[in-house]
C-alpha positions as CSV (number, residue, x, y, z in Angstrom):
1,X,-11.7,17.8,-40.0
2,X,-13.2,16.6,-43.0
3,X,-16.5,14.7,-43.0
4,X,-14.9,11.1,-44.1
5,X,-12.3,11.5,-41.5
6,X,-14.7,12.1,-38.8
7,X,-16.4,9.2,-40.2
8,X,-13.4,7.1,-39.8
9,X,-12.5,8.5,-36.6
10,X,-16.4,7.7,-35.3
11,X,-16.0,3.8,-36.9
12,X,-13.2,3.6,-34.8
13,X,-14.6,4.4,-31.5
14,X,-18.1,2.3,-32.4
15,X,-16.0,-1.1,-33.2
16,X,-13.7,-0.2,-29.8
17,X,-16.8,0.1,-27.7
18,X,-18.4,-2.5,-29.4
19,X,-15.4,-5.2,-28.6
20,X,-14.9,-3.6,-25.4
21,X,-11.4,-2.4,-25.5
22,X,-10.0,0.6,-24.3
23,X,-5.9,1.9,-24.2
24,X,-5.9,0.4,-20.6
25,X,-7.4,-3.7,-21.2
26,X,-4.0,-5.2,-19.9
27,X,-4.1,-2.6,-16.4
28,X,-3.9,-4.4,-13.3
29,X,-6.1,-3.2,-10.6
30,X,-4.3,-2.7,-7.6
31,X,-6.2,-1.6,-4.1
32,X,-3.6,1.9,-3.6
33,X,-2.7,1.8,0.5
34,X,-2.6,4.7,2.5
35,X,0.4,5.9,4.1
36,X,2.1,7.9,6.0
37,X,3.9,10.8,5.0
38,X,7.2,9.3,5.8
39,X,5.9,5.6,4.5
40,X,4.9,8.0,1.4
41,X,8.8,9.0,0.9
42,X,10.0,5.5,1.3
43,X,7.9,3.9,-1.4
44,X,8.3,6.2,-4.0
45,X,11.9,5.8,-3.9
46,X,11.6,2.0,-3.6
47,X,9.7,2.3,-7.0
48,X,12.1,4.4,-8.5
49,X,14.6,0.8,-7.4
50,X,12.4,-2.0,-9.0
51,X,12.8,-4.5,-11.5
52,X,11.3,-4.1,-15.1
53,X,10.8,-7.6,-15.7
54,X,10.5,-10.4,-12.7
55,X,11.4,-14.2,-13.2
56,X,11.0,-13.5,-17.0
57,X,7.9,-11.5,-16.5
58,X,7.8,-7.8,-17.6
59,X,6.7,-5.3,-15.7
60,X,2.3,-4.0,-16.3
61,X,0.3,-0.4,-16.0
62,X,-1.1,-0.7,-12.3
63,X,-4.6,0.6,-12.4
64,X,-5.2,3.1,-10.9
65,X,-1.3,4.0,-11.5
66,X,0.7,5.0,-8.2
67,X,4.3,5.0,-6.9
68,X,2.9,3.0,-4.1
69,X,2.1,-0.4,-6.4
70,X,2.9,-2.2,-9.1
71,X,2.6,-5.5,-11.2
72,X,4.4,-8.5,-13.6
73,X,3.0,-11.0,-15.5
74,X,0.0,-12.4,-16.5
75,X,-1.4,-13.4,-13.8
76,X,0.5,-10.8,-12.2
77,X,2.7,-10.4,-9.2
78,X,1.4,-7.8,-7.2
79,X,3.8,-4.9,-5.2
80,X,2.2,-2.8,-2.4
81,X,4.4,-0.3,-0.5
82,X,3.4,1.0,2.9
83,X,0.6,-1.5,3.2
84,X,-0.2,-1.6,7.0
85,X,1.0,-4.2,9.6
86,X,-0.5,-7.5,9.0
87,X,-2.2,-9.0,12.1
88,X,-0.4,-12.3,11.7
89,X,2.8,-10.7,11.9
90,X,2.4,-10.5,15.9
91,X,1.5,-14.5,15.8
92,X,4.4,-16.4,17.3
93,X,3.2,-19.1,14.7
94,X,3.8,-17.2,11.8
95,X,6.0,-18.4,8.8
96,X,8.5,-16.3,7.6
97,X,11.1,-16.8,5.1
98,X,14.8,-14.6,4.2
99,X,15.5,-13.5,0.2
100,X,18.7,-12.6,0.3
101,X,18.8,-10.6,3.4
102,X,15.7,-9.7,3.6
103,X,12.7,-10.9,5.7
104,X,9.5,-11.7,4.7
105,X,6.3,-13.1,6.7
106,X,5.0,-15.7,4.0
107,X,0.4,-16.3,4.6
108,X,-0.4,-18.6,1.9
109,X,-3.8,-17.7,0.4
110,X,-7.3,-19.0,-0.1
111,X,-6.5,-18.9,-4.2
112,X,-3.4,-21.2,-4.2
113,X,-1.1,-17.9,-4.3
114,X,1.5,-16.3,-2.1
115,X,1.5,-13.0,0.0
116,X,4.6,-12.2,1.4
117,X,5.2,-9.2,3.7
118,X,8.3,-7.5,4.4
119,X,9.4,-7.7,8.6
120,X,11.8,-4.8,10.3
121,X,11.6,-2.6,7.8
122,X,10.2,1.5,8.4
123,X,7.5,0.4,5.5
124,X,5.8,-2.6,5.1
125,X,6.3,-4.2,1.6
126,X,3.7,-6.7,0.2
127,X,4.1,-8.9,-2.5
128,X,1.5,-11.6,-3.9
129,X,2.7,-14.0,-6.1
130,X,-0.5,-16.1,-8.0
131,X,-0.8,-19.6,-8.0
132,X,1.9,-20.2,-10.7
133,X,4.3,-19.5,-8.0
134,X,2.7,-21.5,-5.5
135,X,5.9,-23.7,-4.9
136,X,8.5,-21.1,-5.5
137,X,9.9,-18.4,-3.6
138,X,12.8,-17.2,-6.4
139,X,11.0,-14.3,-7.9
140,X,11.3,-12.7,-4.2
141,X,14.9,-12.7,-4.3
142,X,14.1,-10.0,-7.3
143,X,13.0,-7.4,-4.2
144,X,15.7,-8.1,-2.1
145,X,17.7,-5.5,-3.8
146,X,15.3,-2.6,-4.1
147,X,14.1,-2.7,-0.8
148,X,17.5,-3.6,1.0
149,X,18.5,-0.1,-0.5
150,X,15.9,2.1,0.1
151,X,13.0,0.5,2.8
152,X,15.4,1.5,5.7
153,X,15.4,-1.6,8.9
154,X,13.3,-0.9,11.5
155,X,15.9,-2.4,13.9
């Protein structure tokens, strides 16, 4: 490598650093669950089902990447496969909601989002929705699909 093209090369890197950018800025940071081995199977084929862009938002790198999570938007909808079983799911007070054929347990949060959790399914599905969809549901109906074909019932 010649010496003005390590130069450049070097520039490059300083005014990166110096802005603090890297390749992986726009990454969502997603907490990874542990699962089961057969939890493990499940979720990666639900990835393989899921949406590349939800109520008009394309799909984002999940950091660290998995087949276990992933992300839309900005702020982002979150996807966590094989997440365990909430404790509210055993409250007889619990709200729960149905996307097309699918059942969710629905604990608004602290932050003005959504977390919905998939109910009688062999893995639990979790998906948070941000504030922005505080007073909408439709972007679930997006999962209905994906995890009706491959998150078998638990019935």
């Amino acid at each position: 490598m010649t010496s003005s093209r390590r130069l450049l090369c070097l520039s490059a890197a300083l005014l990166l650093a110096a802005a603090g950018c890297s390749l992986t800025d726009d990454a969502v940071a997603i907490p990874v669950p542990t699962l089961s081995a057969e939890a493990a199977k499940v979720c990666r084929a639900l990835h393989q089902e899921l949406p590349g862009s939800v109520d008009g938002q394309d799909s984002r790198t999940a950091d660290p990447g998995s087949d276990f999570t992933a992300a839309w938007g900005d702020p982002a909808i979150v996807l966590r496969c094989g997440v365990p079983r909430p404790e509210r799911m055993g409250d007889p007070q619990a709200q729960g909601v149905d996307a097309d054929g699918v059942n969710w347990l629905h604990e608004p949060q602290d932050n003005g989002g959504q977390r919905f959790t998939s109910t009688y399914r062999e893995a639990y599905v979790e998906i948070t929705f941000p504030a922005k969809y505080a007073h909408d549901i439709t972007p679930l109906a997006a999962f209905a699909g994906p995890v009706k074909k491959t998150v078998p019932s638990s019935l």
